[in-house]
C-alpha positions in Angstrom: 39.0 8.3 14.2 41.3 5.3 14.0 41.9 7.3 17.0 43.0 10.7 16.0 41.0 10.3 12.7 38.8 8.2 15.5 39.3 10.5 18.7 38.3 12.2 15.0 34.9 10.4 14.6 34.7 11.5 18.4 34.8 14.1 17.6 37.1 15.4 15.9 38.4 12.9 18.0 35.6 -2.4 16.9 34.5 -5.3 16.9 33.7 -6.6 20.1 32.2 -10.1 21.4 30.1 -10.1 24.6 31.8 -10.0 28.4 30.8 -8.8 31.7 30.4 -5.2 31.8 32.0 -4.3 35.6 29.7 -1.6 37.6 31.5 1.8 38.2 33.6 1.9 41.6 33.2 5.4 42.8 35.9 4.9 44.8 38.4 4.7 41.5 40.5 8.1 41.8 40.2 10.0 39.3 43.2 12.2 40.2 41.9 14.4 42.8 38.9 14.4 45.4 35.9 15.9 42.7 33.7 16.4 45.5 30.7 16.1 42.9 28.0 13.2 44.2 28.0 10.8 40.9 26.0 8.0 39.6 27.8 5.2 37.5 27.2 5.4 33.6 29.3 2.8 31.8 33.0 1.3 32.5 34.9 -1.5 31.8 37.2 -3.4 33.9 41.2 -4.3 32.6 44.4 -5.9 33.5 47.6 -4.7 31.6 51.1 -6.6 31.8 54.4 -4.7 32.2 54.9 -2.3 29.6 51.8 -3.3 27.9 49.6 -1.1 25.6 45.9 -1.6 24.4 42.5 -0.8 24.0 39.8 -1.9 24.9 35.6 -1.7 24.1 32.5 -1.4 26.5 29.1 -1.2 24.9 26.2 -0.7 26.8 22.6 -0.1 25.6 20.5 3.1 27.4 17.3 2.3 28.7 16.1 5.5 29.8 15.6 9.0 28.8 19.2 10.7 30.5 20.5 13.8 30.8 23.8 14.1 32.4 24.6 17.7 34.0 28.3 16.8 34.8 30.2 13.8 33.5 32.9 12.4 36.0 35.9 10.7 34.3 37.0 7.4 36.0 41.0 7.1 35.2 42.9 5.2 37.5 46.7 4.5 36.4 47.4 3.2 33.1 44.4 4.9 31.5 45.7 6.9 29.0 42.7 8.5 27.5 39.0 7.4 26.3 36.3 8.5 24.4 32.7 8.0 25.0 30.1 7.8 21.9 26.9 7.3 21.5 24.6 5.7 18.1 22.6 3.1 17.0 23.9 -0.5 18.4 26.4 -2.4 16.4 27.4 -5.1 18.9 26.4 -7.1 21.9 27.0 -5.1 25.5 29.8 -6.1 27.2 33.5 -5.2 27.6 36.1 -6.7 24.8 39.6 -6.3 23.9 39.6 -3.9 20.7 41.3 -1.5 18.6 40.9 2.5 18.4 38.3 2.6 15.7 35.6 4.9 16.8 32.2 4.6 14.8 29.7 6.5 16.4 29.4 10.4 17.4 31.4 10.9 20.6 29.6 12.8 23.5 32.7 13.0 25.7 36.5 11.9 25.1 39.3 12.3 28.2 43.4 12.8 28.5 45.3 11.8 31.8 44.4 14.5 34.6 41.1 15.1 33.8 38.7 16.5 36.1 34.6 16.7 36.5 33.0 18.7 33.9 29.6 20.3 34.6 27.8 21.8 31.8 26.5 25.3 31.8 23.1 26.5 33.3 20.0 24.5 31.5 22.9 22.9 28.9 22.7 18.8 29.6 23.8 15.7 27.2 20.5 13.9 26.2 21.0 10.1 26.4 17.9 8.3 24.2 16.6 5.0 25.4 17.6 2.1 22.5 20.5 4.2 21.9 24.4 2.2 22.6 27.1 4.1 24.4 30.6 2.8 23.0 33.3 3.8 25.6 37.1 3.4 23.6 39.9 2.6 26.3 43.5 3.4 25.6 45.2 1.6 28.2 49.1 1.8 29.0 51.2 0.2 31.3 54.8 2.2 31.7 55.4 0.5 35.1 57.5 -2.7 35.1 54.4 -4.6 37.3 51.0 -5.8 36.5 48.2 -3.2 36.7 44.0 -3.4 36.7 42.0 -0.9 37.3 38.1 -0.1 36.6 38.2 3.2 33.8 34.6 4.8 32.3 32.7 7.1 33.6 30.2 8.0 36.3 27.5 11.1 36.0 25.2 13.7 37.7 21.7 14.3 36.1 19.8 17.4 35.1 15.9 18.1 34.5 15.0 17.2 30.9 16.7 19.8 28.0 15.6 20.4 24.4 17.7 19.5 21.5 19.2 23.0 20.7 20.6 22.7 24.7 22.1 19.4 24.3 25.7 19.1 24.3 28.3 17.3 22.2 32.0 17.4 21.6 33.9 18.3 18.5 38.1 17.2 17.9 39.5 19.9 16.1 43.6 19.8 15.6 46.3 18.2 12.8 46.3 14.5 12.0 47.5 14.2 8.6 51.3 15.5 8.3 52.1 15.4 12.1 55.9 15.4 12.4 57.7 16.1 14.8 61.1 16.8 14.0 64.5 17.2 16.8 64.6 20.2 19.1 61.4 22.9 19.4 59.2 22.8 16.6 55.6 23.6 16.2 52.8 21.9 14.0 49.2 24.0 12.9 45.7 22.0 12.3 42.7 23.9 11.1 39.1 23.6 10.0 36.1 25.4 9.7 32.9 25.3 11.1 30.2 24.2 8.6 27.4 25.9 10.4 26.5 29.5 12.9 24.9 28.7 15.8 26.8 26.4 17.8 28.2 27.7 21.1 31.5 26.4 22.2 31.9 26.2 25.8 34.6 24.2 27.2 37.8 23.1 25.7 41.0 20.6 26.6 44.3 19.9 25.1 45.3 16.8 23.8 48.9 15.7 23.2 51.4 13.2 24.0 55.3 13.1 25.8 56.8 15.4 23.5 54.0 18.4 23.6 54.9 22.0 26.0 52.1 24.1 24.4 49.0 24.6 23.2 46.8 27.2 21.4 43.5 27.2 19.8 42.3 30.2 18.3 38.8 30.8 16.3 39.1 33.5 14.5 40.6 36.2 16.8 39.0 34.6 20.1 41.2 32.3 22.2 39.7 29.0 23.4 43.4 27.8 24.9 46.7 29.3 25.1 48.7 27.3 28.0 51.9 25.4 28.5 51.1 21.5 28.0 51.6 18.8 31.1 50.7 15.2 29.4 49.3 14.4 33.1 46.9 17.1 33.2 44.8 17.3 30.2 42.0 19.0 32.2 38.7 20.5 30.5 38.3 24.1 31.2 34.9 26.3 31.2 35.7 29.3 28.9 33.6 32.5 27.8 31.2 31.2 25.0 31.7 31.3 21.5 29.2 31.0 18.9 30.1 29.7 15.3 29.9 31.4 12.4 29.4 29.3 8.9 33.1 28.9 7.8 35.2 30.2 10.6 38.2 28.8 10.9 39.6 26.9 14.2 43.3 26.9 14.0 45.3 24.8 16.8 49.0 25.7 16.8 50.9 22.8 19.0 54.7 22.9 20.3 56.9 20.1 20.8 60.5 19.7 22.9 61.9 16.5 21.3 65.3 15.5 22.3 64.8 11.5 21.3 67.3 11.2 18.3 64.5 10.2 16.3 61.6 12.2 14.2 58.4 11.6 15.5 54.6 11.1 13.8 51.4 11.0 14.2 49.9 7.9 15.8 47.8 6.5 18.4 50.6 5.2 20.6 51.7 7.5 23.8 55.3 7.0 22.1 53.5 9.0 19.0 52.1 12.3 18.6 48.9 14.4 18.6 47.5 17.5 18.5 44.3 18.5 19.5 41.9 20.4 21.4 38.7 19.4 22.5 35.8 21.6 22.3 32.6 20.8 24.0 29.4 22.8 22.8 25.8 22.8 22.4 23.7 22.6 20.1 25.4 18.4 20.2 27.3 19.0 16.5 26.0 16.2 14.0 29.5 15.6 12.5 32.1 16.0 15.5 35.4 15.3 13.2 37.0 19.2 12.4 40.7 18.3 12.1 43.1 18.6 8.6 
């Protein structure tokens, strides 16, 4: 995606010189205690001014076979959200100042509040040495003081998987069209699946200020029907659903806009989004599902 049409090639959803690539702090909140005993994977270190917004870029290339059973988030204050990929290198390693562009397959992407997700029984993601991870920041300062903070992400491993039980994440929601007018008003995304066979397994929302619901519906199964809090955009484990070639994924958000002003889509927490993120195995080779 640029982001959406980015956290869109995440998924759904920059050029960057060479820097120091700062080591994970496990002590970094992450907005509660996780309890789950981690490893560092990739982060990058920032400093934001008052009121500032940006993103910014850590590459890093993986040297060994990986496969992460549960993927910590690392979000201390004024990360807004990220999104991990994962392709062949196009850039030195190191952390940069950037934009939201996102150019490789995503294998993970995160909202404020999220938790530790652990993958199902003998389900892993498969990191391949030579491969580049591309963590995207979206950093945002609301206080009226300086913040830094370490964000990325730390992991727990798993015994080796095959390819039709590695994991990936797909963005499925409304980019194009996203207004949101005064008052309550709701906006609907859709897709379809191109292929069966791919089991969906976890799912988050994604919004911004304005959003109270969410619900994401394929065909007549629900992967998410809950009020919206922008500060806990948590993944949650659901029953698992397997594709079908050309079912639809519908994603039906509500918004409670009182600003004076219409509202669009837009990568900026002052704009809008809507979209939930599905995690599922086998890893989807095109993660972008959003109209």
């Amino acid at each position: 995606m640029r982001l959406a049409l980015a956290l869109v090639g995440l998924i759904l959803l920059a050029a960057c010189g060479v820097d120091y690539v700062a080591p994970v702090d496990d002590n970094v909140p992450t907005g509660s205690d996780t309890g789950v005993a981690s490893v560092p994977l990739i982060s990058g270190a920032w400093s934001l001014n008052a009121s500032q917004e940006k993103y910014v870029c850590v590459r890093q290339t993986v040297t060994e076979d990986t496969y992460i059973k549960t993927i910590v988030p690392l979000a201390p204050t004024g990360t807004h959200h990220f999104v991990l990929m994962i392709g062949a290198p196009d850039g030195p390693d190191g952390t940069t100042d950037c934009n939201s562009t996102l150019t490789k397959p995503a294998i993970f992407a995160s909202g404020l509040g999220v938790q530790p997700l652990e993958m199902p029984d003998g389900i892993a993601v498969h990191l391949v040495p030579g491969q580049q991870l591309l963590l995207n920041l979206h950093l945002f300062n609301t206080s009226d003081t300086t913040l830094t903070g370490t964000s990325g992400i730390a992991m727990k491993t798993s015994a080796p998987v095959d390819a039709a039980h590695s994991a990936g994440v797909v963005l499925a929601g409304k980019t194009l069209g996203l207004t949101v007018g005064q008052g309550v008003t709701t906006q609907e995304g859709f897709c379809t699946t191109p292929t069966a066979g791919t089991t969906m397994f976890a799912v988050a929302p994604h919004m911004h200020l304005l959003g109270t619901h969410l619900r994401a519906m394929y065909g007549a199964s629900t992967l998410y029907d809950e009020d919206f809090s922008f500060d806990d955009q948590q993944f949650k484990n659901m029953p698992p659903i397997v594709t079908t070639a050309g079912g639809k994924i519908d994603v039906t958000c509500t918004y409670e806009n009182h600003s004076g002003e219409t509202v669009h889509f837009g990568e900026s927490t002052n704009d809008e989004m809507c979209f939930a993120i599905t995690f599922a195995y086998p890893a989807p080779a095109e993660g972008t599902c959003s109209r």
